[in-house]
C-alpha positions in Angstrom: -18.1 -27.2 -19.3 -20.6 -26.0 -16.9 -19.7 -22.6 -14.5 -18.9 -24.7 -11.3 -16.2 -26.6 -13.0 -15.3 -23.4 -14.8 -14.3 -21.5 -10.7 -12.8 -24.3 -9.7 -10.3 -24.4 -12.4 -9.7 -20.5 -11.9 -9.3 -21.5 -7.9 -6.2 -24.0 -9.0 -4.4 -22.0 -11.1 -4.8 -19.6 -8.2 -3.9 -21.6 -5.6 -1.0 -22.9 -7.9 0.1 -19.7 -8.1 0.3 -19.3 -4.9 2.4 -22.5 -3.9 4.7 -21.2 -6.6 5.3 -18.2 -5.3 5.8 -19.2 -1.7 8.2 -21.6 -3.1 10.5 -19.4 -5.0 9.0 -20.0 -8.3 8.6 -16.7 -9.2 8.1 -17.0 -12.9 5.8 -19.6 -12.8 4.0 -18.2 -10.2 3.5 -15.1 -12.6 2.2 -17.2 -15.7 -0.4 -19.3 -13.2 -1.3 -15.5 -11.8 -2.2 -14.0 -15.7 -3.6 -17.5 -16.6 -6.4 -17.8 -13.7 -6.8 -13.5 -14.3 -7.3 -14.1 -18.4 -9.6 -17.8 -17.7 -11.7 -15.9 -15.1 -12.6 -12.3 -17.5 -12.9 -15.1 -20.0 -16.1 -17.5 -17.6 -17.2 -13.7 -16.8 -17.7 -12.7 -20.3 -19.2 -15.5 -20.9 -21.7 -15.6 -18.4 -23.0 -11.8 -19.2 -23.2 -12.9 -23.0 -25.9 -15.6 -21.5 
């Protein structure tokens, strides 16, 4: 997958995240939080190893 379609994914789960947690959905708010935070080191690390 190339790096554009890579930040966009991070940018849903964020913006998820975000819906969920104005909604009241605090727990899945937290998983979509950690999962954009681990995706996003992971893209980085990837693009320094490059």
């Amino acid at each position: 997958m190339n790096s554009p379609n890579k930040h966009m994914i991070v940018g849903l789960l964020f913006v998820a995240g975000i819906w969920s947690f104005i909604s009241g959905q605090f727990i899945i708010s937290t998983v979509l939080f950690a999962s954009a935070a681990i995706y996003s080191n992971i893209v980085m690390r990837e693009n320094l190893n490059s």
